[in-house]
C-alpha positions as CSV (number, residue, x, y, z in Angstrom):
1,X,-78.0,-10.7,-266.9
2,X,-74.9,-9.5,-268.5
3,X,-75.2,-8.1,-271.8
4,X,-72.1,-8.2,-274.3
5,X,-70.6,-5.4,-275.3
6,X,-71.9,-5.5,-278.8
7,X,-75.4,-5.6,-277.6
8,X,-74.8,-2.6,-275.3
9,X,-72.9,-0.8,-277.7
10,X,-76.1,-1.1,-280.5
11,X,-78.5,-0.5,-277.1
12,X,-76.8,2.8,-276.6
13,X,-76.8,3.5,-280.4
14,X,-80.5,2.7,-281.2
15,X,-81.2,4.8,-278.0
16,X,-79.1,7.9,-279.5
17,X,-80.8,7.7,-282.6
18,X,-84.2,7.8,-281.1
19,X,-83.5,10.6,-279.3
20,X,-81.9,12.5,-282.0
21,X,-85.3,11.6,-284.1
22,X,-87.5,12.5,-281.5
23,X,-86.1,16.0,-281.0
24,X,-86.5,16.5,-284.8
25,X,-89.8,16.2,-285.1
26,X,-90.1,18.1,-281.7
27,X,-88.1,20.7,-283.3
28,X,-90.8,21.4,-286.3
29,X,-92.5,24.4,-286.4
30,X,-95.7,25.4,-286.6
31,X,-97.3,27.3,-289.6
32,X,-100.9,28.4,-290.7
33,X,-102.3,27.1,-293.6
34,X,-105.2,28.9,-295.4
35,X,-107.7,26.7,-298.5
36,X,-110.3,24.9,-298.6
37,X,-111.0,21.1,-296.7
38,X,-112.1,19.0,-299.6
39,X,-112.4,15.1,-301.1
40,X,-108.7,13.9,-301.9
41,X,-110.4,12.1,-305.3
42,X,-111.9,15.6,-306.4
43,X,-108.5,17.6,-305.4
44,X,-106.4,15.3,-307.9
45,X,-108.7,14.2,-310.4
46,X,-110.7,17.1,-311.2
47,X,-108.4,19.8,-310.4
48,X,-110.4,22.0,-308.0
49,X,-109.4,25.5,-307.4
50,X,-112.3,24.8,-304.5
51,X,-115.0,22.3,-303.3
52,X,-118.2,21.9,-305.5
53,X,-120.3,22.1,-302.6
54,X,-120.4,21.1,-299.1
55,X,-122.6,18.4,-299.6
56,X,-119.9,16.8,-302.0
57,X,-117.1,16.9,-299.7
58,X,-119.4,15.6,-296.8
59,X,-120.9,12.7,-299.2
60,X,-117.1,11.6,-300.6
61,X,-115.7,12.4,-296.7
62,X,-118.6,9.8,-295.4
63,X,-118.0,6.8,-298.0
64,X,-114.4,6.7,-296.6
65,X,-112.0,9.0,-299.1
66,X,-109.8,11.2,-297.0
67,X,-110.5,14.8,-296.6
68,X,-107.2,17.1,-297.7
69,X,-106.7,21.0,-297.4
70,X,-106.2,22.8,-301.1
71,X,-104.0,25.3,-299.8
72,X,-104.3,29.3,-301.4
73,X,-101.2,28.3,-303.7
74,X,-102.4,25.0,-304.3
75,X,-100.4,22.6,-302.4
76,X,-102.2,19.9,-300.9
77,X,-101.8,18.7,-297.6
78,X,-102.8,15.3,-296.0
79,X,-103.8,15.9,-292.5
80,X,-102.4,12.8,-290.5
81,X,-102.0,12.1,-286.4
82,X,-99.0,13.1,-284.6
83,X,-99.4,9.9,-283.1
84,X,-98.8,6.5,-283.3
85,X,-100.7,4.1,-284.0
86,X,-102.2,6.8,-286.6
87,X,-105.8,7.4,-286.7
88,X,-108.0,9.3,-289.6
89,X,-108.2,12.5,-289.4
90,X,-111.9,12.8,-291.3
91,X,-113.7,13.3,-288.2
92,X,-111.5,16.6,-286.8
93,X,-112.3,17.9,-290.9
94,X,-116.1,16.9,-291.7
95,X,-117.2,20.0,-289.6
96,X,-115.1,22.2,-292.4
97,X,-116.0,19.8,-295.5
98,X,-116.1,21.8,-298.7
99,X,-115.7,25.1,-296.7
100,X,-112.5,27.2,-296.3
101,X,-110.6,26.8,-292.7
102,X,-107.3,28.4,-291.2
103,X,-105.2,25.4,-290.5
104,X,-102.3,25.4,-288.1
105,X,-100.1,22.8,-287.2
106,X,-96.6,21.0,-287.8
107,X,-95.4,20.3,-291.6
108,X,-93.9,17.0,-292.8
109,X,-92.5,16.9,-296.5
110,X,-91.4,13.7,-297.9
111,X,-91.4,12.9,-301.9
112,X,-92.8,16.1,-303.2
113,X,-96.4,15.3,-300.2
114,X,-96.9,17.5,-297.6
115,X,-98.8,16.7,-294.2
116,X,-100.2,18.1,-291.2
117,X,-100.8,17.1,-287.7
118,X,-103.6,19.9,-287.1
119,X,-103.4,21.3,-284.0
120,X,-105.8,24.1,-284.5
121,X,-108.8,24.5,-287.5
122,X,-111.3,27.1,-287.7
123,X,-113.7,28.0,-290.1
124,X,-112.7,31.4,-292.3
């Protein structure tokens, strides 16, 4: 099959481009993020300096709303997969739910959010 040279000269381009993207996010550092794993809702809506309790955050993580780490300085950050297709990340968190954990992994910024694909979380 002969491809024209339009279609080879977009094949090469597309594959260029992913390249380039994948060595961006491969080039993202890690950094360690210190706060407290707690109900997304509660985080915005009530303004939390921390958790209420454990059982909160493990009730609110259970009936589906995403867990988020409430950083010392207050950012938030949605923990998301590194992968695709994405899965939740409530599973990896509910052992830390409403506690405070030491969070490392890679940083993503779009829009004034911040994410992280955890690589490593233990309890503080």
């Amino acid at each position: 099959m002969k491809l024209s040279r339009i279609a080879l000269r977009s094949a090469v381009i597309l594959t260029m481009a992913t390249v380039a993207l994948l060595g961006i996010a491969a080039d993202t550092p890690s950094v360690t993020v210190k706060g407290y794993v707690l109900d997304s809702a509660c985080a915005f809506t009530k303004d939390l300096a921390k958790p209420i309790s454990k059982e909160c955050a493990v009730s609110c993580a259970k009936a589906g709303s995403p867990l988020v780490i409430l950083a010392e300085d207050g950012t938030i950050y949605w923990p998301i997969a590194g992968t695709t297709p994405a899965t939740g990340q409530n599973d990896k968190l509910l052992p830390f739910a409403g506690i405070k954990a030491t969070v490392t992994g890679k940083v993503y910024e779009r829009g004034g959010s911040k994410a992280i694909v955890i690589e490593k979380i233990t309890a503080q």
